[in-house]
mmCIF file of the N, C-alpha and C atoms, coordinates in Angstrom:
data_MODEL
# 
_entry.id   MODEL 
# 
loop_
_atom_site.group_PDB 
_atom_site.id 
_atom_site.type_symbol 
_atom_site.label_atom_id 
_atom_site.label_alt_id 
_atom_site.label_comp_id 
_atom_site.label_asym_id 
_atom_site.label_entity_id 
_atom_site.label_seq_id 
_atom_site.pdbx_PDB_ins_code 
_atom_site.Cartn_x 
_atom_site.Cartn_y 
_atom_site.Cartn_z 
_atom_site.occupancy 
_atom_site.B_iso_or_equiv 
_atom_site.pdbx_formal_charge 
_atom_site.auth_seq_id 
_atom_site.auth_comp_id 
_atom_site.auth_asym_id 
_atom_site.auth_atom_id 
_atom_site.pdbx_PDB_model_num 
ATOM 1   N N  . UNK A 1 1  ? -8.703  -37.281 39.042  1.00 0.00 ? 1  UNK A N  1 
ATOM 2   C CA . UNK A 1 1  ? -7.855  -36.758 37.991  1.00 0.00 ? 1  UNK A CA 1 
ATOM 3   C C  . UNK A 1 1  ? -7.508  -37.873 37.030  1.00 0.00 ? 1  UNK A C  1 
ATOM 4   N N  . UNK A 1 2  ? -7.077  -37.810 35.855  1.00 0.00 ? 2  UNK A N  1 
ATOM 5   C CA . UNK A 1 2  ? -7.046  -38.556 34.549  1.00 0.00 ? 2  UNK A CA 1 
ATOM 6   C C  . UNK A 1 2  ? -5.402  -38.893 34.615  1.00 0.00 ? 2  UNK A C  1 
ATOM 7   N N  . UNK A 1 3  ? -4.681  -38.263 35.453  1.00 0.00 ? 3  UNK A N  1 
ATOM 8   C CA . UNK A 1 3  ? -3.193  -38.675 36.008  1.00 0.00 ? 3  UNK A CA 1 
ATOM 9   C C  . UNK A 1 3  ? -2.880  -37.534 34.736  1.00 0.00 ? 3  UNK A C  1 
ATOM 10  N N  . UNK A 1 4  ? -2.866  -36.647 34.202  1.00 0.00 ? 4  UNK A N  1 
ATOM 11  C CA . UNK A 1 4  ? -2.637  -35.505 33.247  1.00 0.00 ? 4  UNK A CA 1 
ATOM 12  C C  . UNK A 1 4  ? -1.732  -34.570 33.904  1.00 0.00 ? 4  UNK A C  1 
ATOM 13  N N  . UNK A 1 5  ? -0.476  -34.250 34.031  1.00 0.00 ? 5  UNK A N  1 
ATOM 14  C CA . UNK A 1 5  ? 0.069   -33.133 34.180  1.00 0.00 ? 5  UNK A CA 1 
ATOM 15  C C  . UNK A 1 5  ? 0.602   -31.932 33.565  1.00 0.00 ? 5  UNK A C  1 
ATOM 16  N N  . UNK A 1 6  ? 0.439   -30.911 34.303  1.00 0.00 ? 6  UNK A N  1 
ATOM 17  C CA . UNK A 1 6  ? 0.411   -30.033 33.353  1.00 0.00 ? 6  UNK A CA 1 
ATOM 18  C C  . UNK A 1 6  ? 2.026   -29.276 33.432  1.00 0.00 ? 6  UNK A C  1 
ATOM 19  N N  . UNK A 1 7  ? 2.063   -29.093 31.970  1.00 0.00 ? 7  UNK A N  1 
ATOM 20  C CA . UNK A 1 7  ? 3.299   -28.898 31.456  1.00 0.00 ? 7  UNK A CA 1 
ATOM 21  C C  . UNK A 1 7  ? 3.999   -27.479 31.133  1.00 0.00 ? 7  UNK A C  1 
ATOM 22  N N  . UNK A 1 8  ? 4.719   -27.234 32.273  1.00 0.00 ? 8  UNK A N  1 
ATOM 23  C CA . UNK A 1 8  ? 5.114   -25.239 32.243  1.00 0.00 ? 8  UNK A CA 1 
ATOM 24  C C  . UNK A 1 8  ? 6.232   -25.411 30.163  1.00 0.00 ? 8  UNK A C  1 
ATOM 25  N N  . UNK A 1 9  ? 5.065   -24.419 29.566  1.00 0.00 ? 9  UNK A N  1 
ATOM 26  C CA . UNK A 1 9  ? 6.002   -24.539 28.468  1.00 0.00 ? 9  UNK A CA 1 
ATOM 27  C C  . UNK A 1 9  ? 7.016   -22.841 28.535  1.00 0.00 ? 9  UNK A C  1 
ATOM 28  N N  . UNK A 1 10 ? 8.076   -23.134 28.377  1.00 0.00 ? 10 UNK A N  1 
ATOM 29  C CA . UNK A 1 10 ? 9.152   -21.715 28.566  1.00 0.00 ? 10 UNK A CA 1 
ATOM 30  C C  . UNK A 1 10 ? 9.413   -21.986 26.763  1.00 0.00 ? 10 UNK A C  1 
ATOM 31  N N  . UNK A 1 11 ? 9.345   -22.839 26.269  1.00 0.00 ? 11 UNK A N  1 
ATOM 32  C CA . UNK A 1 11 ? 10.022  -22.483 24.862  1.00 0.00 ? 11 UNK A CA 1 
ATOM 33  C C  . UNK A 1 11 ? 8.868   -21.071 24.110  1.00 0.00 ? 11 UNK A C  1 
ATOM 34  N N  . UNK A 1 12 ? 7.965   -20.772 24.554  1.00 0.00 ? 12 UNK A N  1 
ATOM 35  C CA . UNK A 1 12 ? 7.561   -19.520 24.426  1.00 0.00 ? 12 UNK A CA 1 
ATOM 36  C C  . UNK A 1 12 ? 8.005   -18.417 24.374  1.00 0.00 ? 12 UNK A C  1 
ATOM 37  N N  . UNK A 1 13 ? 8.594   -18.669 25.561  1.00 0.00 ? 13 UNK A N  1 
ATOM 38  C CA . UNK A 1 13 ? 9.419   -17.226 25.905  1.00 0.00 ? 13 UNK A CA 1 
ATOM 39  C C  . UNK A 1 13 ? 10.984  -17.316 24.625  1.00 0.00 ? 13 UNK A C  1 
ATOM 40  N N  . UNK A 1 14 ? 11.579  -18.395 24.078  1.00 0.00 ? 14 UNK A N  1 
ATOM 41  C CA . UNK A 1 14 ? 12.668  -18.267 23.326  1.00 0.00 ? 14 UNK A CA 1 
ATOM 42  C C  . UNK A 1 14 ? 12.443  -17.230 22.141  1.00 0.00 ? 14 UNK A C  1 
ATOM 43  N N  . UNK A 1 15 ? 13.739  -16.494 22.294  1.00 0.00 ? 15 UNK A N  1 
ATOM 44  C CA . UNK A 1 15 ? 13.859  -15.321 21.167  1.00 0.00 ? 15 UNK A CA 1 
ATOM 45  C C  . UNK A 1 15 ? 13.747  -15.536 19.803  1.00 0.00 ? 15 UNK A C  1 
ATOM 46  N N  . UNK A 1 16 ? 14.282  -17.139 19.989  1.00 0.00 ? 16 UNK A N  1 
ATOM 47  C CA . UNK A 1 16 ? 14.534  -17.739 18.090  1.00 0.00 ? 16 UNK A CA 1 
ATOM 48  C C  . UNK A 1 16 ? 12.884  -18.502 18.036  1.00 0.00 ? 16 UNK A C  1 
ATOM 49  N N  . UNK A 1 17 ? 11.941  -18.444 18.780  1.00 0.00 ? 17 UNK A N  1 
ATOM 50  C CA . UNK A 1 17 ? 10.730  -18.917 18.679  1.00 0.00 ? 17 UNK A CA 1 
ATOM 51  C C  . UNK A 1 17 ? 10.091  -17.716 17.394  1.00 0.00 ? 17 UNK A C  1 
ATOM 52  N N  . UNK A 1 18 ? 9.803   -19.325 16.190  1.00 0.00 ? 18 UNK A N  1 
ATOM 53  C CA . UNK A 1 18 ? 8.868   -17.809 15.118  1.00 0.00 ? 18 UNK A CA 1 
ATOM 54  C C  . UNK A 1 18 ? 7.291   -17.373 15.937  1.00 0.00 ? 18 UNK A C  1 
ATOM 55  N N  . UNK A 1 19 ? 6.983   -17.997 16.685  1.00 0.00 ? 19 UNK A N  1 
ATOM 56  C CA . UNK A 1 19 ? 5.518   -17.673 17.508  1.00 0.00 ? 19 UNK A CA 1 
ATOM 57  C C  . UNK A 1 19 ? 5.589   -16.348 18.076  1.00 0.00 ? 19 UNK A C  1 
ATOM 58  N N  . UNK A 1 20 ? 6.981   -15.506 18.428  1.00 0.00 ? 20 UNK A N  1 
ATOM 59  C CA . UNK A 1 20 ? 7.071   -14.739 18.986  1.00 0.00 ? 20 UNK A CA 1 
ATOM 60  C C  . UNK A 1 20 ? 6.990   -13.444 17.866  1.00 0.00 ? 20 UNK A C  1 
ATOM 61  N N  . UNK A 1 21 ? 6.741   -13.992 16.499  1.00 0.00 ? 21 UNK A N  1 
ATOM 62  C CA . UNK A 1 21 ? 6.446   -12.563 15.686  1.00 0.00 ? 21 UNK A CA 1 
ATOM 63  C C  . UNK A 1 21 ? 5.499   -12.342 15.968  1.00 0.00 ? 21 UNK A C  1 
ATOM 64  N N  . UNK A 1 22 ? 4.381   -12.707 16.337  1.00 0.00 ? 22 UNK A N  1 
ATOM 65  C CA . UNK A 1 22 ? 3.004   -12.763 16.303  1.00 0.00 ? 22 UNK A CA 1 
ATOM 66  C C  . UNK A 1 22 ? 2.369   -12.650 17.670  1.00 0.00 ? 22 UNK A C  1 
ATOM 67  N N  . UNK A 1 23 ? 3.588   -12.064 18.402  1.00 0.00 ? 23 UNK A N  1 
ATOM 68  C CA . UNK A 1 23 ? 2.490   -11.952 19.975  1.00 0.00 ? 23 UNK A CA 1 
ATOM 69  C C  . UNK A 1 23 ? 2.467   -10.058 19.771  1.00 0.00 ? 23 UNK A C  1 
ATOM 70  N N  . UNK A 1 24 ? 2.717   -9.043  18.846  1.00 0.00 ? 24 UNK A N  1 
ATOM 71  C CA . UNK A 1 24 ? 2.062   -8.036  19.068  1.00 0.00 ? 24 UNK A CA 1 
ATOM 72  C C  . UNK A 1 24 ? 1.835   -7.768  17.668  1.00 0.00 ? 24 UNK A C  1 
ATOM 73  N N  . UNK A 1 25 ? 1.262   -6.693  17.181  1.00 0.00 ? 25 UNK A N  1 
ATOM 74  C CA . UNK A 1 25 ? 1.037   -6.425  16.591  1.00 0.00 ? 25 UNK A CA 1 
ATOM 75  C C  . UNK A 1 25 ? 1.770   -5.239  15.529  1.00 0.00 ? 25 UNK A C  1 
ATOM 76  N N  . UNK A 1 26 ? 1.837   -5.249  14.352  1.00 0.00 ? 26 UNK A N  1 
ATOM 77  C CA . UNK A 1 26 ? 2.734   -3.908  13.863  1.00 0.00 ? 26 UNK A CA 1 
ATOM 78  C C  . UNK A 1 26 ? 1.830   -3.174  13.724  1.00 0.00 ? 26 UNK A C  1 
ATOM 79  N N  . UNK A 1 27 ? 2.734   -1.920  13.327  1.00 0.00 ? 27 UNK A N  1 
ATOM 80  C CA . UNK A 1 27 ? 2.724   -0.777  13.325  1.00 0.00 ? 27 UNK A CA 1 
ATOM 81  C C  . UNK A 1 27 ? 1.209   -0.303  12.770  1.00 0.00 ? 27 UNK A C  1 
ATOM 82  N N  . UNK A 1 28 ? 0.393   0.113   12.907  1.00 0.00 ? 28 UNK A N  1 
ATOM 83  C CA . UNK A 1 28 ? -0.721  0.349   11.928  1.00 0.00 ? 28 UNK A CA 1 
ATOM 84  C C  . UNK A 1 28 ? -0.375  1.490   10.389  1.00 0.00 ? 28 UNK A C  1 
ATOM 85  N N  . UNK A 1 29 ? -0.810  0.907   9.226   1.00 0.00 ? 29 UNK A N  1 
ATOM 86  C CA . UNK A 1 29 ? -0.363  1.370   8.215   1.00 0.00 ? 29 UNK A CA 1 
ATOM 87  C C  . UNK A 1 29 ? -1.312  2.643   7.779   1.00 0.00 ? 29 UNK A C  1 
ATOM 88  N N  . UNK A 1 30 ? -1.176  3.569   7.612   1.00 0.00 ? 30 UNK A N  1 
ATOM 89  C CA . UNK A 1 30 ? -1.762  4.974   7.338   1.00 0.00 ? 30 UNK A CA 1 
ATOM 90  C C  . UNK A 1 30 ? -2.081  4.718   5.545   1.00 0.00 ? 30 UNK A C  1 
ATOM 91  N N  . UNK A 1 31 ? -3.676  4.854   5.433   1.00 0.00 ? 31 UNK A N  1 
ATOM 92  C CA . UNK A 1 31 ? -4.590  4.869   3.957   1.00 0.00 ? 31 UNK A CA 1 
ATOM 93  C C  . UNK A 1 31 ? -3.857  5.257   3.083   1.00 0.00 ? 31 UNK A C  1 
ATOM 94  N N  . UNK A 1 32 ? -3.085  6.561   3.359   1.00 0.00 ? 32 UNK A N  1 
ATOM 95  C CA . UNK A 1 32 ? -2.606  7.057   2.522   1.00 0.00 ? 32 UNK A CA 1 
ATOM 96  C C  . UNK A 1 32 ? -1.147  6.922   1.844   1.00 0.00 ? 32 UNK A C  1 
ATOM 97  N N  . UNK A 1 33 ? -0.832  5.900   2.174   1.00 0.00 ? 33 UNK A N  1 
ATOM 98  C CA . UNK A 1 33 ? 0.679   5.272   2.111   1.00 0.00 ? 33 UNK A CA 1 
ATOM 99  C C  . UNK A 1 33 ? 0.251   3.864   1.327   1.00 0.00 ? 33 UNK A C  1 
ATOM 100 N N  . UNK A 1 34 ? -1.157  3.281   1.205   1.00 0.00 ? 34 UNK A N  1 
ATOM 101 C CA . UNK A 1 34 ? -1.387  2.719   0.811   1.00 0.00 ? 34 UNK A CA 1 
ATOM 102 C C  . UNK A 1 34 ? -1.772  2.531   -0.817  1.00 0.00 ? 34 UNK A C  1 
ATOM 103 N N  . UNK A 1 35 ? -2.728  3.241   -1.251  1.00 0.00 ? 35 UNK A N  1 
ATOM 104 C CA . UNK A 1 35 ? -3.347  3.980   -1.917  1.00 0.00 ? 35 UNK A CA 1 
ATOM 105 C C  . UNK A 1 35 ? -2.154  4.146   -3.081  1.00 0.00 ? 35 UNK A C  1 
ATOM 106 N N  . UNK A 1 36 ? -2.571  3.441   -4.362  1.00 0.00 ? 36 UNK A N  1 
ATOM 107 C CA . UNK A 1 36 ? -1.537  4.075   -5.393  1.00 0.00 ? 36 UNK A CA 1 
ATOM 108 C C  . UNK A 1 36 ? -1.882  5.690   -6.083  1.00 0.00 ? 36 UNK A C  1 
ATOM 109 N N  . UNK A 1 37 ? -0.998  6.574   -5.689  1.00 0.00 ? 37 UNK A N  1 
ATOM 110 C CA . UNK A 1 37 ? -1.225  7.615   -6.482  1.00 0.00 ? 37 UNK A CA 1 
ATOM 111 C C  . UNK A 1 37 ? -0.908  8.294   -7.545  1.00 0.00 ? 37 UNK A C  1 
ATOM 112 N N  . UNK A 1 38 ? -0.094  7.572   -8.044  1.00 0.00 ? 38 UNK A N  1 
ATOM 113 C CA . UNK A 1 38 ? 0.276   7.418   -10.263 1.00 0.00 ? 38 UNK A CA 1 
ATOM 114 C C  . UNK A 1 38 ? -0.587  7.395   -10.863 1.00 0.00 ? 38 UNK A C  1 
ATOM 115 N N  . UNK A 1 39 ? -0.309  8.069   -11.907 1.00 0.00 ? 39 UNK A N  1 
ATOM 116 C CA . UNK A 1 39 ? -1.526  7.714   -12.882 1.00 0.00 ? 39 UNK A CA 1 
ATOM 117 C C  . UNK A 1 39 ? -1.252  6.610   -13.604 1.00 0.00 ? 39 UNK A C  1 
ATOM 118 N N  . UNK A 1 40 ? -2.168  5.887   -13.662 1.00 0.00 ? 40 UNK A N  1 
ATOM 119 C CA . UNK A 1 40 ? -1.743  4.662   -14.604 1.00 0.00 ? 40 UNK A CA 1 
ATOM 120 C C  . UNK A 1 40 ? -1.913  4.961   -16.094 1.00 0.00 ? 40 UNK A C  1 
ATOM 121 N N  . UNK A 1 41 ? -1.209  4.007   -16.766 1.00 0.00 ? 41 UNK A N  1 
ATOM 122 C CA . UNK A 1 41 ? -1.420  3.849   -18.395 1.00 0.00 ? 41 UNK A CA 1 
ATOM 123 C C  . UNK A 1 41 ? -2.432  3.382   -18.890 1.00 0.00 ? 41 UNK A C  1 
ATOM 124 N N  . UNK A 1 42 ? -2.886  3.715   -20.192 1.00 0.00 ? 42 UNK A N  1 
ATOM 125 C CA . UNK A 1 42 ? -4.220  2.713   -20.527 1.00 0.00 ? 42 UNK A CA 1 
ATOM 126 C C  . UNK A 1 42 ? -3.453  1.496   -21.243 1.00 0.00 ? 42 UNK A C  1 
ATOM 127 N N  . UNK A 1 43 ? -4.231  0.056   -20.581 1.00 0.00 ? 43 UNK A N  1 
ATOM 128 C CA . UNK A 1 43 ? -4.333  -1.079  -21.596 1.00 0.00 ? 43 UNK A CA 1 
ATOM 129 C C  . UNK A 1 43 ? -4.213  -1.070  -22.092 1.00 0.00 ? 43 UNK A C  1 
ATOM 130 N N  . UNK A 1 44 ? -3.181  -1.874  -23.248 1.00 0.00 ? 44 UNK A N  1 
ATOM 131 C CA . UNK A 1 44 ? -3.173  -2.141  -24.923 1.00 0.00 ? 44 UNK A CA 1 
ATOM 132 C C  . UNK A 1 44 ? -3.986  -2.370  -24.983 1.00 0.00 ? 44 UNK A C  1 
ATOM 133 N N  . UNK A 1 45 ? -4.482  -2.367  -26.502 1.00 0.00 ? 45 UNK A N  1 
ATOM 134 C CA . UNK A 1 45 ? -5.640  -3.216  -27.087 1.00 0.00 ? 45 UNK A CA 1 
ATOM 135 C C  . UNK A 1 45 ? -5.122  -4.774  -27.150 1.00 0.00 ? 45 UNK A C  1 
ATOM 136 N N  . UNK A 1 46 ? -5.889  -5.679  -26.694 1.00 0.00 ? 46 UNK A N  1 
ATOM 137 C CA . UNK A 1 46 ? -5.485  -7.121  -26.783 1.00 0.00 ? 46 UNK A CA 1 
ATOM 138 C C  . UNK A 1 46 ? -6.088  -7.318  -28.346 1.00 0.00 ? 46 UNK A C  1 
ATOM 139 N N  . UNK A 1 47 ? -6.442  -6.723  -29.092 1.00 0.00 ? 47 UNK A N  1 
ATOM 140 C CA . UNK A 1 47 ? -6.596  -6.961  -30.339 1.00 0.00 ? 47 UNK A CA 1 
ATOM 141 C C  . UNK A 1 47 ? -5.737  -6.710  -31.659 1.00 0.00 ? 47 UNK A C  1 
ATOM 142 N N  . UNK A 1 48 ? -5.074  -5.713  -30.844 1.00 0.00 ? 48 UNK A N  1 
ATOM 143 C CA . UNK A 1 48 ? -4.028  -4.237  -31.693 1.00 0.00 ? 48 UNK A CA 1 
ATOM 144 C C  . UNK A 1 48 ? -4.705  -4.066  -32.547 1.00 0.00 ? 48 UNK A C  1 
ATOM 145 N N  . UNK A 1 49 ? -5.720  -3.625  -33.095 1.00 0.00 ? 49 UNK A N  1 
ATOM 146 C CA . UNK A 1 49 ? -6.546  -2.673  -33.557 1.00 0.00 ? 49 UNK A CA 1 
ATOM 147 C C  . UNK A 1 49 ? -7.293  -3.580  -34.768 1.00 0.00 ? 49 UNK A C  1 
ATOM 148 N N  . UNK A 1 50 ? -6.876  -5.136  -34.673 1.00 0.00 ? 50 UNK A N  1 
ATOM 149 C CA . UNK A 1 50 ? -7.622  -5.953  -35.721 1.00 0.00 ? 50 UNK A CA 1 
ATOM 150 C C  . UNK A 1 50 ? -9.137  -6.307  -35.137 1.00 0.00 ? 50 UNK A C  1 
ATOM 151 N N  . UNK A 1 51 ? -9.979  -6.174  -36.352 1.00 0.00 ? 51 UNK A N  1 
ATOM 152 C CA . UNK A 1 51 ? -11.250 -7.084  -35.935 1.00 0.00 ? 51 UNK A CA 1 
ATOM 153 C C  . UNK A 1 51 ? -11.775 -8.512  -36.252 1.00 0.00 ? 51 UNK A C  1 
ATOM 154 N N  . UNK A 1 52 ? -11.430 -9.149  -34.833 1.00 0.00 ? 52 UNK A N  1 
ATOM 155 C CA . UNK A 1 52 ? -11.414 -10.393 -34.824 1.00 0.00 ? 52 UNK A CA 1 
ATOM 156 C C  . UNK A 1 52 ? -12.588 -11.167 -35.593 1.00 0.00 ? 52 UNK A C  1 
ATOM 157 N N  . UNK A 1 53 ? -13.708 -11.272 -35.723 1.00 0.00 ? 53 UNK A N  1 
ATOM 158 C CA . UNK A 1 53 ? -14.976 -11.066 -36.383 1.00 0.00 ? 53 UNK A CA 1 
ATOM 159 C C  . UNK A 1 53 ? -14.816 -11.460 -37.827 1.00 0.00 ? 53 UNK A C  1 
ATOM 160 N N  . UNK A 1 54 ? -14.576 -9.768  -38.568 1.00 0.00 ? 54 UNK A N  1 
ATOM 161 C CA . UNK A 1 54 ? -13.789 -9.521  -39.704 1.00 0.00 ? 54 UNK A CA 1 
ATOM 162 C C  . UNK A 1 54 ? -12.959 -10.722 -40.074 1.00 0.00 ? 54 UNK A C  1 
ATOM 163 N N  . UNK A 1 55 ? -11.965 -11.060 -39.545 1.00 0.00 ? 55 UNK A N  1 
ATOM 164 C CA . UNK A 1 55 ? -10.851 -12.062 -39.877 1.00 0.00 ? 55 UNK A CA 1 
ATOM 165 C C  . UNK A 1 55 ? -11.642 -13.111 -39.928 1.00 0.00 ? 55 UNK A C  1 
ATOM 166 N N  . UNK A 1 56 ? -12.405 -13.863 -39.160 1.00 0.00 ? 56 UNK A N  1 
ATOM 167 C CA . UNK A 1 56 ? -12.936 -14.878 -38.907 1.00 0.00 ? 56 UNK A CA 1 
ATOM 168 C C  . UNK A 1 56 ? -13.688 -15.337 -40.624 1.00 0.00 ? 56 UNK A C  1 
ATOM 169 N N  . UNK A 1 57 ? -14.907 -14.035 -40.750 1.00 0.00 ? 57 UNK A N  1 
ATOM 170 C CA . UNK A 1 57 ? -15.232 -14.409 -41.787 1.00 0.00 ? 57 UNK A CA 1 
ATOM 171 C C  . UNK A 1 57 ? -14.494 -14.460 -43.271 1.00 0.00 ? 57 UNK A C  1 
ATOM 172 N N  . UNK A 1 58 ? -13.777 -13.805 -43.001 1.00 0.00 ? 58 UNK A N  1 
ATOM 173 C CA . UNK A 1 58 ? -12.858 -13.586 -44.295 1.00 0.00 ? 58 UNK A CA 1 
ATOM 174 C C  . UNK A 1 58 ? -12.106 -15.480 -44.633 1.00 0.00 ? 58 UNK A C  1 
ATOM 175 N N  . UNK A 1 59 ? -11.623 -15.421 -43.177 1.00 0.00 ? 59 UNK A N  1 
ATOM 176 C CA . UNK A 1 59 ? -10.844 -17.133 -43.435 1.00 0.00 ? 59 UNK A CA 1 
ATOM 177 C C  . UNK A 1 59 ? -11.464 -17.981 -43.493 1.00 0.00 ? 59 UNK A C  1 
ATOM 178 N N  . UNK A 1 60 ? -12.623 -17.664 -43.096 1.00 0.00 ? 60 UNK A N  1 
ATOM 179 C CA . UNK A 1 60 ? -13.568 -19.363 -43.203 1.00 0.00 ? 60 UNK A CA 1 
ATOM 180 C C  . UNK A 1 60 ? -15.409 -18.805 -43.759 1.00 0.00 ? 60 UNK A C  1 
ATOM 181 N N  . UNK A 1 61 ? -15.560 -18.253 -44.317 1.00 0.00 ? 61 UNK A N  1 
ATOM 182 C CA . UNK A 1 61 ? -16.230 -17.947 -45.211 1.00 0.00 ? 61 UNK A CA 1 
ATOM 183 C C  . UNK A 1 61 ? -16.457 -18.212 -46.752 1.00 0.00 ? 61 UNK A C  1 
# 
């Protein structure tokens, strides 16, 4: 033997241990609770209705 002993760890078992969120598992979440079902809005125009192009040549043309 390497003179190594082995070490009973109990701070496992402590209630205020954060390791202990993670020894089961939650709840399983149902698709449909997931899933946005709103209708969404459409996008502005990131242009608001100018044509970038247009402008370009106009100012430096």
């Amino acid at each position: 033997m390497s003179g190594h002993q082995a070490v009973e760890r109990t701070d496992a078992q402590d209630p205020r241990d954060p390791r202990q969120r993670y020894r089961a598992l939650p709840e399983p979440t149902r698709l449909a609770d997931v899933v946005e079902t709103q209708e969404s809005q459409p996008v502005p125009d990131p242009t608001a209705g100018r044509d970038p192009e247009r402008d370009f040549m106009l100012r430096y043309a």
